[in-house]
Backbone and ligand atoms as CSV (ligand in chain L), in Angstrom:
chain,resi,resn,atom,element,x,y,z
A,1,UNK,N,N,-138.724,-16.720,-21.474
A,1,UNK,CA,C,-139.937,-16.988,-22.256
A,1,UNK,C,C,-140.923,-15.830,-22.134
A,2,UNK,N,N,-141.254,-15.450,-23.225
A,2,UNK,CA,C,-142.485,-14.396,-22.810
A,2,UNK,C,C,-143.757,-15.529,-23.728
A,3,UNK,N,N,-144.481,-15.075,-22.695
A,3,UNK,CA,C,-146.167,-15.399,-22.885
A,3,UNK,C,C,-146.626,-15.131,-23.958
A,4,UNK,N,N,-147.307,-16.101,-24.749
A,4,UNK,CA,C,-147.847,-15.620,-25.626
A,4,UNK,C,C,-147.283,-16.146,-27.133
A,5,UNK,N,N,-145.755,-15.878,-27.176
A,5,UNK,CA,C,-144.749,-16.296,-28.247
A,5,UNK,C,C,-144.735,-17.920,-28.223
A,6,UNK,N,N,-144.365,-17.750,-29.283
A,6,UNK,CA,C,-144.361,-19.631,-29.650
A,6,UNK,C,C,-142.790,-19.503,-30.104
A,7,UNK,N,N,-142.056,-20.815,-29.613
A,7,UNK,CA,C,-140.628,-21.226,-29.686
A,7,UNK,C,C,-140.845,-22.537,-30.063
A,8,UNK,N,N,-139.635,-22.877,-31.162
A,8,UNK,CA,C,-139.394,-23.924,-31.680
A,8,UNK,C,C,-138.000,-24.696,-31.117
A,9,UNK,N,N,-138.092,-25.495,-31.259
A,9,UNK,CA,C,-137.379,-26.733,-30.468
A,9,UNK,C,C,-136.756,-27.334,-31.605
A,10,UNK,N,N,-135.356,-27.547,-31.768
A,10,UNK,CA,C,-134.733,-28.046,-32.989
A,10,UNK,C,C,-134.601,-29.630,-32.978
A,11,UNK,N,N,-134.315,-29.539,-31.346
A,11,UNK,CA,C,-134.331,-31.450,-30.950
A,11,UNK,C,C,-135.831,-31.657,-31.400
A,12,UNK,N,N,-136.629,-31.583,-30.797
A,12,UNK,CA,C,-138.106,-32.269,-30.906
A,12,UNK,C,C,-138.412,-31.955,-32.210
A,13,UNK,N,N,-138.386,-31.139,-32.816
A,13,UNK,CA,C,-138.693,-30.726,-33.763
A,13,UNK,C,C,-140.331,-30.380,-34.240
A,14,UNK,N,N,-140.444,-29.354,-32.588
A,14,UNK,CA,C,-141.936,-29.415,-32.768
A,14,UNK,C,C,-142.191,-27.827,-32.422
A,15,UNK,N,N,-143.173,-27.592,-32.237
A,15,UNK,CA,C,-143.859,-26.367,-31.671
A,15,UNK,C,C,-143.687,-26.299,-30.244
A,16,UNK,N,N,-143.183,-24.919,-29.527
A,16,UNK,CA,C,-143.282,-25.280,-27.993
A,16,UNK,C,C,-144.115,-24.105,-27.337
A,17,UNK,N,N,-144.949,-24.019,-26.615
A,17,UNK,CA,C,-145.521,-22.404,-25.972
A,17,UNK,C,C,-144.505,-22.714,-24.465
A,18,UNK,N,N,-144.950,-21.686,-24.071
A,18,UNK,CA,C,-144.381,-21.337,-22.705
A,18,UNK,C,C,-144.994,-21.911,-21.590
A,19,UNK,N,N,-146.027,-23.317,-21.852
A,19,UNK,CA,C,-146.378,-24.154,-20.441
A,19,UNK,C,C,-145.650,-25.191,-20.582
A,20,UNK,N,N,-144.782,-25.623,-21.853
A,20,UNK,CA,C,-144.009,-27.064,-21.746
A,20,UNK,C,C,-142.261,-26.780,-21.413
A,21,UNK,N,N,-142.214,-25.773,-21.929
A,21,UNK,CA,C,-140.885,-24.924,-22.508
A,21,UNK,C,C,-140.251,-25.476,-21.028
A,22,UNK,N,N,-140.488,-25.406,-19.971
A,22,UNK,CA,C,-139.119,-25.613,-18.444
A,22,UNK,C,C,-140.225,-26.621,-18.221
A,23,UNK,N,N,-140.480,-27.357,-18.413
A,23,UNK,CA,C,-141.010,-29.035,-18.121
A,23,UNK,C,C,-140.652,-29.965,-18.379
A,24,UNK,N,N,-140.523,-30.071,-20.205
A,24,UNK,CA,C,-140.444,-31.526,-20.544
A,24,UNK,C,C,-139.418,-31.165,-21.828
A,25,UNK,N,N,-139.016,-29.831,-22.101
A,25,UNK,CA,C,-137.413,-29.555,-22.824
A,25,UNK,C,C,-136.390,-28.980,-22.275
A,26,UNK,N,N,-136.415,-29.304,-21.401
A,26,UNK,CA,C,-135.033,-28.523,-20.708
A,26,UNK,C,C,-133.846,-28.296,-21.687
A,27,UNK,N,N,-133.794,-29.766,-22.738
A,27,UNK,CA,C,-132.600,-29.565,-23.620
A,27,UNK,C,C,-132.823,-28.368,-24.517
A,28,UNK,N,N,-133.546,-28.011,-24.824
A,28,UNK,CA,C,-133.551,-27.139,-25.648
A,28,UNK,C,C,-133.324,-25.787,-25.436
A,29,UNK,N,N,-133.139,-25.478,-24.030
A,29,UNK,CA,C,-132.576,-23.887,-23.657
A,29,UNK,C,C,-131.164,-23.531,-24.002
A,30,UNK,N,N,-131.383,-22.505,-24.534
A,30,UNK,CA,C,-130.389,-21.877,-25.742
A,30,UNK,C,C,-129.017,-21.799,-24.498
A,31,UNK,N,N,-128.013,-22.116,-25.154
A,31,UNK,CA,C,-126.523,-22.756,-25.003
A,31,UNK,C,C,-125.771,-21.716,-25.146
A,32,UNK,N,N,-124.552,-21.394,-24.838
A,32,UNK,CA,C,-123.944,-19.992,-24.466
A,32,UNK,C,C,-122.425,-20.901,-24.356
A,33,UNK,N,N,-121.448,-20.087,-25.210
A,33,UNK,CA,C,-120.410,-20.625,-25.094
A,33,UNK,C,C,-119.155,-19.393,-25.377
A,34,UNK,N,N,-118.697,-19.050,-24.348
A,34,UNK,CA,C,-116.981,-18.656,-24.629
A,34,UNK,C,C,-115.719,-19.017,-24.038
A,35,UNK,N,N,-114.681,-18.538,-25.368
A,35,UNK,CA,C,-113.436,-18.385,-25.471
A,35,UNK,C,C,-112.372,-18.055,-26.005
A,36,UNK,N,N,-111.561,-17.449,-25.223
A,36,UNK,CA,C,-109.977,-16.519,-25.880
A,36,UNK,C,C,-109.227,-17.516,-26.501
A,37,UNK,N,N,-108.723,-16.936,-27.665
A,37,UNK,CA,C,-107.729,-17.633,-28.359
A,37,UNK,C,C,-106.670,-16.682,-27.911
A,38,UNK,N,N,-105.699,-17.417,-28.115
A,38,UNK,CA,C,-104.412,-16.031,-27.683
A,38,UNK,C,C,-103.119,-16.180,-28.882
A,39,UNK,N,N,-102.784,-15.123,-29.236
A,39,UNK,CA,C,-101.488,-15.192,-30.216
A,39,UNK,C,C,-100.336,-14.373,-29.706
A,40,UNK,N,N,-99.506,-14.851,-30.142
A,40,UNK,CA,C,-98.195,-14.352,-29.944
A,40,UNK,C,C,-97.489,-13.789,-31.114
A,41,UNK,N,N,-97.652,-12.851,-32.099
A,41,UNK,CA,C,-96.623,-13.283,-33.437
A,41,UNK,C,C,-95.727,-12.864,-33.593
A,42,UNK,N,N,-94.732,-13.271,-33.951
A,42,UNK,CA,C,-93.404,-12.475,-34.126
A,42,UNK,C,C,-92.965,-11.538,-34.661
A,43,UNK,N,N,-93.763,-11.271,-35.711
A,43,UNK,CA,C,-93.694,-9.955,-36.552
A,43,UNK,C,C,-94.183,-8.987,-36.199
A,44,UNK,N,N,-94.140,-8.159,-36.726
A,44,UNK,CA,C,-95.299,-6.902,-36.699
A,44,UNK,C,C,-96.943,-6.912,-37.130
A,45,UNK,N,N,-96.562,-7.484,-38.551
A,45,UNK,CA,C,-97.822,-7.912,-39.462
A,45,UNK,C,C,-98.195,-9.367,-39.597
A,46,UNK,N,N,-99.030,-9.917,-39.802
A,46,UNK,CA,C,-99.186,-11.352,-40.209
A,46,UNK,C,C,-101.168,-11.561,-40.435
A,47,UNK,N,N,-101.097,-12.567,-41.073
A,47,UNK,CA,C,-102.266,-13.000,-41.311
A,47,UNK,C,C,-102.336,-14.657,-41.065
A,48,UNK,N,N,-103.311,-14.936,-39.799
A,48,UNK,CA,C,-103.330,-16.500,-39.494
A,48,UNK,C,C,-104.739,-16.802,-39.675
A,49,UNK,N,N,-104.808,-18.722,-40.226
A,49,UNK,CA,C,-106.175,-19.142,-40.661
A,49,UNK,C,C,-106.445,-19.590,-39.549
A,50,UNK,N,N,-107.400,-19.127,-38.391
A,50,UNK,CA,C,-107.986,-19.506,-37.162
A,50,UNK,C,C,-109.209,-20.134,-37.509
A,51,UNK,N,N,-109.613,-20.715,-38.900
A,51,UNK,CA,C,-110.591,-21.571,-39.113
A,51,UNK,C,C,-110.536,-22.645,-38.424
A,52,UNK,N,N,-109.802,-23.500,-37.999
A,52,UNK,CA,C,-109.710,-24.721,-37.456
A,52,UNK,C,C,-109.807,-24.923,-35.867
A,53,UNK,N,N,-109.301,-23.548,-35.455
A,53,UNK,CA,C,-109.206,-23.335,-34.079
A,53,UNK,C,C,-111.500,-22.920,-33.625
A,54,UNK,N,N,-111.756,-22.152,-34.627
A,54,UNK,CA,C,-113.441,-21.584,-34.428
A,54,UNK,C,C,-113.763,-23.193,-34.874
A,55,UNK,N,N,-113.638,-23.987,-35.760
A,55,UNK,CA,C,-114.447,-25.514,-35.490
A,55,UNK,C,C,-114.411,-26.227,-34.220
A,56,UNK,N,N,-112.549,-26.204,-33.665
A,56,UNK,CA,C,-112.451,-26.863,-32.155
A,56,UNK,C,C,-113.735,-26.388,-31.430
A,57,UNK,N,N,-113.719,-24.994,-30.911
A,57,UNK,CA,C,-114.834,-24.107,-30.600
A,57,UNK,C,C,-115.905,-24.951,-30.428
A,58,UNK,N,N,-116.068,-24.634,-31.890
A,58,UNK,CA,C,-117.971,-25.422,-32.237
A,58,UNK,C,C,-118.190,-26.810,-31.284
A,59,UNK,N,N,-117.485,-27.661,-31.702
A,59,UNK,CA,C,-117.216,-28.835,-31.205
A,59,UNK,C,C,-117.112,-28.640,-30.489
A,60,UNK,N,N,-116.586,-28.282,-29.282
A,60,UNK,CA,C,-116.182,-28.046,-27.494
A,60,UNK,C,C,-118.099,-27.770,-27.143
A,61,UNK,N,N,-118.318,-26.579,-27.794
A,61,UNK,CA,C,-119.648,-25.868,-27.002
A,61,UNK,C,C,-120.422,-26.524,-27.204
A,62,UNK,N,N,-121.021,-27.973,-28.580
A,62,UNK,CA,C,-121.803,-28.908,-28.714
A,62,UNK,C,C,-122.732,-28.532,-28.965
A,63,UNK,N,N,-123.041,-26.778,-29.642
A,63,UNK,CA,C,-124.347,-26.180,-30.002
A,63,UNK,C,C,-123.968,-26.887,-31.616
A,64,UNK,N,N,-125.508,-26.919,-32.077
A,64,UNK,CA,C,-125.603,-27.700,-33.352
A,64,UNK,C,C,-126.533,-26.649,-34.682
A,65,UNK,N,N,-126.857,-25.672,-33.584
A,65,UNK,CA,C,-127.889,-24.532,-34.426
A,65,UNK,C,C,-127.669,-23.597,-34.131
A,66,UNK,N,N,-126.847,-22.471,-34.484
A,66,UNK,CA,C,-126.696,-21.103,-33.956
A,66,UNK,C,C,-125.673,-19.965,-34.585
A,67,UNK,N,N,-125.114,-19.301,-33.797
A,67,UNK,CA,C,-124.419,-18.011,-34.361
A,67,UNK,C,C,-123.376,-18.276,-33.853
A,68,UNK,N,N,-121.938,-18.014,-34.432
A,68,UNK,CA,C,-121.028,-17.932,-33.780
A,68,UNK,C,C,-119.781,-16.628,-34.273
A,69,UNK,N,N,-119.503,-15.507,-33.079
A,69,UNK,CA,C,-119.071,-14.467,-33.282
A,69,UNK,C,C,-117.649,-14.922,-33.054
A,70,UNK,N,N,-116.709,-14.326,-33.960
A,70,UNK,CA,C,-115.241,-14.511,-33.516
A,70,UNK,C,C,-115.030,-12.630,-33.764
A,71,UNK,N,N,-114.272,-12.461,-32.784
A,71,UNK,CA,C,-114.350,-10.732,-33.071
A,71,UNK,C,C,-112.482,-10.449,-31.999
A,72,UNK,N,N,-111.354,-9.628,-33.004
A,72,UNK,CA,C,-110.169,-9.284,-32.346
A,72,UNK,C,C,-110.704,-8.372,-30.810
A,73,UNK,N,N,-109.693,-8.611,-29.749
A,73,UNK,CA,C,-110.049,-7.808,-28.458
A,73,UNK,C,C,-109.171,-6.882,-28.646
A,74,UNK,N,N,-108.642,-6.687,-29.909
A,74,UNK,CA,C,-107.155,-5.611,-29.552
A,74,UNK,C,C,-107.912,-4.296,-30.739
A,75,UNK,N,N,-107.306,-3.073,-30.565
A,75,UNK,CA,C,-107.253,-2.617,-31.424
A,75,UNK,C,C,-106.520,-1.956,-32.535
A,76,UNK,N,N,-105.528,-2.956,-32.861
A,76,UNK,CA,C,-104.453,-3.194,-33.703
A,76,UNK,C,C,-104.365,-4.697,-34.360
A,77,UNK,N,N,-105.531,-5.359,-34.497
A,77,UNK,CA,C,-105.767,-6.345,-35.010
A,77,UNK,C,C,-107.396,-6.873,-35.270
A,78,UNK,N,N,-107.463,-7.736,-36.750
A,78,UNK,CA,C,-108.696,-7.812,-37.575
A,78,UNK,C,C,-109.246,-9.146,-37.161
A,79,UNK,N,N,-110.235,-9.558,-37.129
A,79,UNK,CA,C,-110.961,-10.976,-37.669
A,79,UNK,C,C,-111.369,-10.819,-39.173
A,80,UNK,N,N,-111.296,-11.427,-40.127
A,80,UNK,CA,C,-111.917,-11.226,-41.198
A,80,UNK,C,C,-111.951,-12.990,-42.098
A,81,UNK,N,N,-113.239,-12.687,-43.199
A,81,UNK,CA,C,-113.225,-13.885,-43.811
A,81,UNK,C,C,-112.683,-13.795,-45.093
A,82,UNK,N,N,-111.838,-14.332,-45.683
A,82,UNK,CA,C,-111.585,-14.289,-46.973
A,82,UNK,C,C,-111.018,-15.552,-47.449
A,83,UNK,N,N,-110.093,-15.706,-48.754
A,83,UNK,CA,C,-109.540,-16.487,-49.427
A,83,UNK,C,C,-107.993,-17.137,-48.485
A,84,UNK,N,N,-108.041,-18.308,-48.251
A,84,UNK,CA,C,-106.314,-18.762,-47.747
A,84,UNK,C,C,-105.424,-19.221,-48.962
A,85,UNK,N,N,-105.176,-17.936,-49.416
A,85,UNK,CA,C,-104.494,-18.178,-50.999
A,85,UNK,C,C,-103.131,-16.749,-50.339
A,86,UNK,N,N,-101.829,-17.394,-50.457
A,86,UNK,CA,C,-100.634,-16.863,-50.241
A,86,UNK,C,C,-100.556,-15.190,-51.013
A,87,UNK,N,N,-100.347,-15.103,-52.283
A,87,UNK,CA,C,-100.662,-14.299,-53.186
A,87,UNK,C,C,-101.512,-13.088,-52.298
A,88,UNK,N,N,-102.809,-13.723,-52.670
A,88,UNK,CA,C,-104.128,-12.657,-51.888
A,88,UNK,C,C,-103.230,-11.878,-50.811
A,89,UNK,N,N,-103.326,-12.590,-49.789
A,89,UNK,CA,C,-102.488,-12.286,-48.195
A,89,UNK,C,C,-101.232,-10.787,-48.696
A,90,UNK,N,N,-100.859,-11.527,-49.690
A,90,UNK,CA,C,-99.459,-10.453,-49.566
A,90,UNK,C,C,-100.065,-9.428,-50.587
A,91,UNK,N,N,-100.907,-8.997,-51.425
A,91,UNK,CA,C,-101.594,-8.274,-51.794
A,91,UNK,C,C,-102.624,-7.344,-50.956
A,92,UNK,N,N,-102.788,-8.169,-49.762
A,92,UNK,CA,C,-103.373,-7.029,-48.999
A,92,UNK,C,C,-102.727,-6.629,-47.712
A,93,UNK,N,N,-101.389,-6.916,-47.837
A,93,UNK,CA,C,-100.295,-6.374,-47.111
A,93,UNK,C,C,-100.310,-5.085,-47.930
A,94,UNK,N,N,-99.726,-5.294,-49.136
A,94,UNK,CA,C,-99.342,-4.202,-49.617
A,94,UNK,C,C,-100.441,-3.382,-49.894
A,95,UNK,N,N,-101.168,-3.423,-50.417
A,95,UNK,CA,C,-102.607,-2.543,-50.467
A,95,UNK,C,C,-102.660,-1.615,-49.030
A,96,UNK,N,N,-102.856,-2.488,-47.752
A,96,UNK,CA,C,-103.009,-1.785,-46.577
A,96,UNK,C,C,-101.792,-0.748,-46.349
A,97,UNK,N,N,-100.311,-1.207,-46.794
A,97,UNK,CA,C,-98.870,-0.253,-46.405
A,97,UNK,C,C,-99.289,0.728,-47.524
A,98,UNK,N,N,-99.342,0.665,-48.667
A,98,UNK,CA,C,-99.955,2.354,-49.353
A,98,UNK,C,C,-101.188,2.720,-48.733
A,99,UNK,N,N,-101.866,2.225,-48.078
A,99,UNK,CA,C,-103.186,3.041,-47.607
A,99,UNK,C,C,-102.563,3.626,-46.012
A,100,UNK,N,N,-101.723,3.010,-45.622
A,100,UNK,CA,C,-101.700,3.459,-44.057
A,100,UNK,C,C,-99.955,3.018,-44.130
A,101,UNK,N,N,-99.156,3.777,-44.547
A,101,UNK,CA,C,-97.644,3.165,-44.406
A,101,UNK,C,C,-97.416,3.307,-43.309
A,102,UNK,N,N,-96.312,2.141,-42.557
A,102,UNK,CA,C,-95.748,2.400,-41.113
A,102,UNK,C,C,-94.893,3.674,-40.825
A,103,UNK,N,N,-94.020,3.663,-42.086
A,103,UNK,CA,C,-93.592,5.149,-41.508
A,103,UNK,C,C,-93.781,5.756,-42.764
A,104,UNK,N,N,-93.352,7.395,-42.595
A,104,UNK,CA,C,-92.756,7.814,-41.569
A,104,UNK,C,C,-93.261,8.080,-40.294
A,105,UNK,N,N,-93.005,7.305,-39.168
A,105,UNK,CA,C,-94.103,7.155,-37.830
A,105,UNK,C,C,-94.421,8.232,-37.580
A,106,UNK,N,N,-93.581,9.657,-37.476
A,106,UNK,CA,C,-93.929,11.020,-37.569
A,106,UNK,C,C,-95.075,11.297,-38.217
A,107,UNK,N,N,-95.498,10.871,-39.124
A,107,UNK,CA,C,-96.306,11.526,-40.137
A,107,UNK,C,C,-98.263,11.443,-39.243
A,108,UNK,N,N,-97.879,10.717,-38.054
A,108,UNK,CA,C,-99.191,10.323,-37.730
A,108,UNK,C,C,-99.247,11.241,-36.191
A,109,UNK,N,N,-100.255,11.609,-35.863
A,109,UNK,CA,C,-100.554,12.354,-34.582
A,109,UNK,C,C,-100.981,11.448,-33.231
A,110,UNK,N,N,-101.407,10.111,-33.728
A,110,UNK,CA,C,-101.742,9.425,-32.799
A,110,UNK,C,C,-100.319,8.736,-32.428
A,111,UNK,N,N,-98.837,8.928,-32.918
A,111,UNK,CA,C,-97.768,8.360,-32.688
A,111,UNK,C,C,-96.795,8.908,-32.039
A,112,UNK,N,N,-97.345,9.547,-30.656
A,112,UNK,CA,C,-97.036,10.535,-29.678
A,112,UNK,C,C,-96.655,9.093,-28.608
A,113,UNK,N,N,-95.512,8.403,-28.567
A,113,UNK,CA,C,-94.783,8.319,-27.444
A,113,UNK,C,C,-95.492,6.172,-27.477
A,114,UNK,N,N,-95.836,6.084,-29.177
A,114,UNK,CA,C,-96.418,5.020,-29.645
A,114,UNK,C,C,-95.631,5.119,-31.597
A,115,UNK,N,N,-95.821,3.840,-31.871
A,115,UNK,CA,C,-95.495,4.102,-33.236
A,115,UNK,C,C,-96.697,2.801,-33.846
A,116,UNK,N,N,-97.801,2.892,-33.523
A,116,UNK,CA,C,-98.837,1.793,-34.434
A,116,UNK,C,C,-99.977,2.428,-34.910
A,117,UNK,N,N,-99.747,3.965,-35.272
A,117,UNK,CA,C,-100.994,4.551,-35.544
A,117,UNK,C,C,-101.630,3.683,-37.051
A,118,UNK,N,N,-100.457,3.602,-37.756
A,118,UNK,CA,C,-100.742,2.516,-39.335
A,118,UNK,C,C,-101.514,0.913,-38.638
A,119,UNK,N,N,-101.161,0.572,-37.389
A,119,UNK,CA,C,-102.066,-0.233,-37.053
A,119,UNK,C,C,-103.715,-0.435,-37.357
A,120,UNK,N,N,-103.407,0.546,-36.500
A,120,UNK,CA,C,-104.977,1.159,-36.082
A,120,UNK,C,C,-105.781,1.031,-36.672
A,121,UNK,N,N,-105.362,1.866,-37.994
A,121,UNK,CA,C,-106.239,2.149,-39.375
A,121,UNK,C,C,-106.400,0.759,-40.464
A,122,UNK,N,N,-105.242,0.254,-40.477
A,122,UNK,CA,C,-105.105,-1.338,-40.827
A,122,UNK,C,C,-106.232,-1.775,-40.237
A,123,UNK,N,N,-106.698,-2.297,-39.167
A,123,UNK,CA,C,-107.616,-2.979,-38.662
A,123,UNK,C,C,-108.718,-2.289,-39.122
A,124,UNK,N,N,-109.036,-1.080,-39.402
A,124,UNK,CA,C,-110.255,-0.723,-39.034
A,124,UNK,C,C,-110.986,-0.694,-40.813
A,125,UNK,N,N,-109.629,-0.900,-41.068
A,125,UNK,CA,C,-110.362,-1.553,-42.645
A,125,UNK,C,C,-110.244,-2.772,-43.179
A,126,UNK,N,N,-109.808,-3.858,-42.242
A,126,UNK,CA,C,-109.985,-5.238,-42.044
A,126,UNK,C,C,-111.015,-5.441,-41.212
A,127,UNK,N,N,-111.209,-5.201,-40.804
A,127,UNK,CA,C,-112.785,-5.212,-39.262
A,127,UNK,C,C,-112.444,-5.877,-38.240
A,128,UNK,N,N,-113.468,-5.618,-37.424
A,128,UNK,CA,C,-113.075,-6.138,-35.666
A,128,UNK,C,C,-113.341,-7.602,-36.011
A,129,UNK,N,N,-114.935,-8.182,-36.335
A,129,UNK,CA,C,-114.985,-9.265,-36.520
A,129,UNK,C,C,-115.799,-9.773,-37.370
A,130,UNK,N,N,-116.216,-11.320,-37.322
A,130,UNK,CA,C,-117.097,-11.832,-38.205
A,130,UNK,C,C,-118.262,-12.817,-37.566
A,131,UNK,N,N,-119.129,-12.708,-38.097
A,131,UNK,CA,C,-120.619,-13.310,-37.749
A,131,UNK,C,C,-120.740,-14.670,-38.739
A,132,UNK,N,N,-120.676,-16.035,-38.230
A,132,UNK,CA,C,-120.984,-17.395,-39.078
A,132,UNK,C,C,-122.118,-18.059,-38.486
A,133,UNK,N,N,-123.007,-18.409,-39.471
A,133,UNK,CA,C,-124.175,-19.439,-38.917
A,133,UNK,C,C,-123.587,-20.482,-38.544
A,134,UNK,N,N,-123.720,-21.495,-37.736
A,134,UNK,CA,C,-123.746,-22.968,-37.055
A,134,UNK,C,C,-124.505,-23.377,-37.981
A,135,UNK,N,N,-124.919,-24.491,-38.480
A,135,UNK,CA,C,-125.354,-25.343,-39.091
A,135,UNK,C,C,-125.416,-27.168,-38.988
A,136,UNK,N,N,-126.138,-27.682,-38.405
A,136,UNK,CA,C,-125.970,-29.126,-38.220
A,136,UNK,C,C,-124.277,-29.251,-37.756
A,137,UNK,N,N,-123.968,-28.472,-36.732
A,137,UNK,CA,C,-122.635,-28.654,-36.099
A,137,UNK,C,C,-121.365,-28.097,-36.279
A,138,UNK,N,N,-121.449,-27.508,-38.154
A,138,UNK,CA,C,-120.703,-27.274,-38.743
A,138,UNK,C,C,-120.396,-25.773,-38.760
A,139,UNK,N,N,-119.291,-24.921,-39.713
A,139,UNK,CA,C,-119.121,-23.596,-40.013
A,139,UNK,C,C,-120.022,-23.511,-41.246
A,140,UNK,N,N,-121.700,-22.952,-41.346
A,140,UNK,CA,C,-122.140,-22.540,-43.107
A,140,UNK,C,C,-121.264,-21.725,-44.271
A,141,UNK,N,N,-120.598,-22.199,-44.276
A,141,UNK,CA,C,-119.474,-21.678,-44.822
A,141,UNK,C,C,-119.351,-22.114,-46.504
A,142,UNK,N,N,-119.370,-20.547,-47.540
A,142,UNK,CA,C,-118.694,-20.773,-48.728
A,142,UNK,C,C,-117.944,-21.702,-48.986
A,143,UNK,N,N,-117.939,-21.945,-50.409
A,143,UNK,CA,C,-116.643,-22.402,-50.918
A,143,UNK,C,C,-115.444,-22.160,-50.268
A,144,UNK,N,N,-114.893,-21.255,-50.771
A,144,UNK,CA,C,-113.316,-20.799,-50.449
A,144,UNK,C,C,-113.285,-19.543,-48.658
A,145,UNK,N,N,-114.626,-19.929,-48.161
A,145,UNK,CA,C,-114.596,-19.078,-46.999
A,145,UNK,C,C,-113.588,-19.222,-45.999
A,146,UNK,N,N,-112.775,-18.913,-45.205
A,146,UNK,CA,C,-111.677,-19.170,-44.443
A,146,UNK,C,C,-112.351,-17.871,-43.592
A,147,UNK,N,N,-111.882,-17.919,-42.053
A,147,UNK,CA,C,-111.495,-16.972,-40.566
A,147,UNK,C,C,-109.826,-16.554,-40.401
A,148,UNK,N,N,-109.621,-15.570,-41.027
A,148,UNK,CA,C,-108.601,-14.852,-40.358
A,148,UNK,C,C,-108.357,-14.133,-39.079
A,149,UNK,N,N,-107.369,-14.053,-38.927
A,149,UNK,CA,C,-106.590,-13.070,-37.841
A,149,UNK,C,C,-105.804,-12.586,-38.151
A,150,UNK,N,N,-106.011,-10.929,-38.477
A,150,UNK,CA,C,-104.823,-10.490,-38.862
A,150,UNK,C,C,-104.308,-9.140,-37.706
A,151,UNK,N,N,-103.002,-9.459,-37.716
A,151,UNK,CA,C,-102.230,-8.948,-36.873
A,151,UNK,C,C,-101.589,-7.954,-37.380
A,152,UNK,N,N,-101.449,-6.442,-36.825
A,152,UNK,CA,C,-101.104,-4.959,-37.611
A,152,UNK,C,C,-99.801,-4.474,-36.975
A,153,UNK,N,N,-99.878,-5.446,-35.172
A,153,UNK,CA,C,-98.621,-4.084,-34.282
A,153,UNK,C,C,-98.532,-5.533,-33.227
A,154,UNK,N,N,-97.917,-6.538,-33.956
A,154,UNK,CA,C,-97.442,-7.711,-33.157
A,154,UNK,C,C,-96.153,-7.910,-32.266
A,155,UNK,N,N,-95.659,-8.666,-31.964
A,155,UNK,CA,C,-94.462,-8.969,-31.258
A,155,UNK,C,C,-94.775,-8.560,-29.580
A,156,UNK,N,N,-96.633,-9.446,-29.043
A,156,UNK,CA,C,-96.817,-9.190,-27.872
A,156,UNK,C,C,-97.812,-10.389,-27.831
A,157,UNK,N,N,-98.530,-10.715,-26.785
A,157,UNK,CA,C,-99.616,-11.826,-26.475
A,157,UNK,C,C,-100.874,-10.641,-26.953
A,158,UNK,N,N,-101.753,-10.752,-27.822
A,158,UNK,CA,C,-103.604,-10.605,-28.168
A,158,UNK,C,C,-104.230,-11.643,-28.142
A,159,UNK,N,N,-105.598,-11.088,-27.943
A,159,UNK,CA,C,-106.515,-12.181,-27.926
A,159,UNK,C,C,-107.893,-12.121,-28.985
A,160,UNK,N,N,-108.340,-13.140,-29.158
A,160,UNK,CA,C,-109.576,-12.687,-30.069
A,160,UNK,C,C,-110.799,-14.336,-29.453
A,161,UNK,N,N,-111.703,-13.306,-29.199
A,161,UNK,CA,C,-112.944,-13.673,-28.229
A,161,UNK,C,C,-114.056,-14.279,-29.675
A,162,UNK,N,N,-114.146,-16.011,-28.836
A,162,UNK,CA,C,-115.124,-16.212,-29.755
A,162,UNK,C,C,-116.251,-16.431,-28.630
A,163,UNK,N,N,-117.329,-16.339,-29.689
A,163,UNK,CA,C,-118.684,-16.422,-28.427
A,163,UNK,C,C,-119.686,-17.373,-29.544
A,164,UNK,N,N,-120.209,-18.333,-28.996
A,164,UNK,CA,C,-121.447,-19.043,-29.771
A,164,UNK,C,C,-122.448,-19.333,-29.008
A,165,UNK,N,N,-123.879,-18.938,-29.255
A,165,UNK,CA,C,-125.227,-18.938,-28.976
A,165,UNK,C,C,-125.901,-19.840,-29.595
A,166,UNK,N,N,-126.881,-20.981,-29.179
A,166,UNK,CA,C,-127.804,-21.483,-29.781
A,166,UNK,C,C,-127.983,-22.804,-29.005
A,167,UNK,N,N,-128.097,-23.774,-29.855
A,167,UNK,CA,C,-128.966,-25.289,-29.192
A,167,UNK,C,C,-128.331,-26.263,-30.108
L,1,ZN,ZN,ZN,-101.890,3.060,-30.673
């Protein structure tokens, strides 16, 4: 708490300064929640809807107002939000293999005694991760919004770290 600032309270739904704030709301101190998901995939490439797994999440941590980060720990694999439409998915397979083909593995400098340099670059134009508001418990989530995981240099255990903040 700094002095001076005024904080709002989502339970009470009131105004709080910093003489009530560790008195008479204890509930309301902001909530902190993580955890690893872990995958295994069999392929090389793949794209999985970890939407259902980031709601378990929500639900487990019991924050009802806040942010929740899902972000890959590897760097050969994406978090991203898009469409769970089959089609799409294999369209941006192929999009990513002309932008970054696996081989010829030669053709890459980072594939010195490794062959996932097309990984690499895969991810880094899928992104590390994604940022969703909490909302009355829920994902604020679009229409057709979905949480991916997409996987570039599989056939090992990764993980992808979700973290949620709030009350
Ligand atoms: Zn590498």
């Amino acid at each position: 708490m700094i002095k001076g600032v005024k904080y709002y309270c989502n339970v009470y739904l009131k105004q709080m300064t910093d003489l009530n704030y560790h008195t008479s709301h204890e509930e309301c101190i902001m909530k902190s929640y993580r955890k690893e998901l872990w995958f295994d995939v069999p392929t090389r490439r793949a794209f999985i809807n970890i939407t259902p797994r980031v709601r378990e999440c929500i639900t487990e941590s019991g924050i009802i107002e806040g942010l929740v980060l899902v972000n890959a720990m590897h760097i050969t694999a994406s978090v991203f939000i898009n469409d769970d439409e089959s089609g799409l998915h294999q369209d941006f397979d192929d999009w990513l293999e002309r932008l970054a083909p696996h081989e010829p593995i030669s053709s890459y400098r980072h594939n010195v005694g490794e062959d996932n340099a097309d990984g690499h670059m895969k991810r880094q134009i899928m992104g590390r991760e994604v940022v969703v508001a909490v909302t009355n418990g829920e994902l604020d989530f679009g229409p057709w919004e979905q949480i991916f995981y997409g996987e570039f240099d599989g056939r090992r255990k990764k993980r992808v770290l979700v973290k949620i903040i709030g009350e």
